[in-house]
N, C-alpha and C positions, 0 to 999 in steps of 0.2 A: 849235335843239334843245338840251336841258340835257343836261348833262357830267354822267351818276350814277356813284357810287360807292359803295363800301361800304368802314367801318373795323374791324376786329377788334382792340380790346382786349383782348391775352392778358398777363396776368398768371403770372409765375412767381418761383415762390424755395418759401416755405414753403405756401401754402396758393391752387395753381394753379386757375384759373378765367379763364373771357374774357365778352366782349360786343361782340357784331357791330352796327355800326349801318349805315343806311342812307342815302346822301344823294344827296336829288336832283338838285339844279343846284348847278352849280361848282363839281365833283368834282376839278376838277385838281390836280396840285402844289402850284401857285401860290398857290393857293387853302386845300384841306385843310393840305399841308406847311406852310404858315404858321402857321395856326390852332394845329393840334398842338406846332409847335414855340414861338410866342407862348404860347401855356398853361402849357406847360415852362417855362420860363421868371418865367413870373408866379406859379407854385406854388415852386418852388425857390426863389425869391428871400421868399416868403411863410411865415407862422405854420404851413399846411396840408401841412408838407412830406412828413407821413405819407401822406396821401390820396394822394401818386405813385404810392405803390405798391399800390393797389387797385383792381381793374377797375371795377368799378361806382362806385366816387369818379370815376375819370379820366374815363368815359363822360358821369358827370353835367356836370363841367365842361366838355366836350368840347359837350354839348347846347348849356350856356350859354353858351358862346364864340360858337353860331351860331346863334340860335333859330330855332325853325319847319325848320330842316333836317336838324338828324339827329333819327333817327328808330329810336329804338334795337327793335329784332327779337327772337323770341322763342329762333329759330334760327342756324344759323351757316353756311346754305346761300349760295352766290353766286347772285345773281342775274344771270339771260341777256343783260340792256340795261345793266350797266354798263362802262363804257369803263376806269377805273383801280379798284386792291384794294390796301387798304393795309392791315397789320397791324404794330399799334404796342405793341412788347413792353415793359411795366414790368417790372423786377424789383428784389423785394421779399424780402430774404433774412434779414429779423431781423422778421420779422410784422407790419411794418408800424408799428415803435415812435417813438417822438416822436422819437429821438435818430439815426431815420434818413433819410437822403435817398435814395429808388431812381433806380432809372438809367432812361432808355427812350433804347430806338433805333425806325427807323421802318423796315419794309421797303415800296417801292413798287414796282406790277408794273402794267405798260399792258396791259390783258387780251388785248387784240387780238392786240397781236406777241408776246405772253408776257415781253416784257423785263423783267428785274427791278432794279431797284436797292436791297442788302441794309445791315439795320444802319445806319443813319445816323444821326450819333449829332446829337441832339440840338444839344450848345452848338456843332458845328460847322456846324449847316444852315444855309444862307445862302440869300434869295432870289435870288442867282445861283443856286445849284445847282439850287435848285429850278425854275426857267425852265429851264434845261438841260435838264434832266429830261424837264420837258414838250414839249418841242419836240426831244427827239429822234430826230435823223432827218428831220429836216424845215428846208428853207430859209426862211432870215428874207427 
C-alpha cells in the first residue's frame, strides 16, 4: 500500500500565500523530510536564494526534486487516505530580495495519532530524526 501525503507550502513575512501538494507513495519522513530538507539546502547554498522565500518557487522545486509525485492541488483541503501532513513554513521578510536568505522549518503530523513534531529547523534535520519520527512508537 503507498505511504500518501500532503505538503502545504505557507509562505509568510510580507506577502503571505501557500501551496498544498499531494503525494502519493512514499509519503514518509524519511522520505518527504529529506527531499525538503536536501532542497534547503541546495537553494541556500545556490544563486536562487530568493526563491526560498516564495511559495510557488519552493512548490516548484519541490515538484522537481521528485517528479511524477507531487502533484500540486487547487485546494488546501486534507485528504481522508493520507497517513502523514506536512507544512513547511518559508519565511520571507524583505519580499523576497536578492540580498536575502528565508528561513523554513518543517512541521510534521502522523494523521492517525495526531502526533505532531513542530518547527524543525532545517540545517538541524538529520536522517536520524527523521527515522525517529517515523517510527514512533513503534519497535525496531
Amino acid at each position: 500500500m503507498s505511504t500518501r501525503s500532503q505538503i502545504q507550502v505557507t509562505q509568510e513575512g510580507l506577502w503571505p500565500s501557500k501551496v498544498t501538494m499531494y503525494h502519493h507513495c512514499d509519503g514518509y519522513p524519511t522520505n518527504i523530510g529529506a527531499i525538503v530538507r536536501d532542497k534547503y539546502i541546495e537553494l541556500a547554498e545556490g544563486s536562487s536564494q530568493w526563491e526560498m522565500g516564495r511559495a510557488g518557487k519552493v512548490a516548484s522545486h519541490l515538484c522537481a526534486a521528485d517528479p511524477g509525485q507531487f502533484e500540486p492541488e487547487e485546494g488546501h483541503e486534507r485528504h481522508g487516505d493520507i497517513e502523514w501532513y506536512y507544512v513547511l513554513h518559508v519565511v520571507n521578510e524583505q519580499g523576497g530580495s536578492m540580498a536575502e536568505n528565508p528561513s523554513w522549518s518543517l512541521d510534521i503530523e502522523k494523521v492517525r495519532s495526531g502526533k505532531k513534531w513542530l518547527s524543525l529547523n532545517m540545517k538541524k534535520l538529520t536522517d536520524e530524526m527523521l527515522h525517529d519520527i517515523e517510527h514512533d512508537g513503534e519497535e525496531d
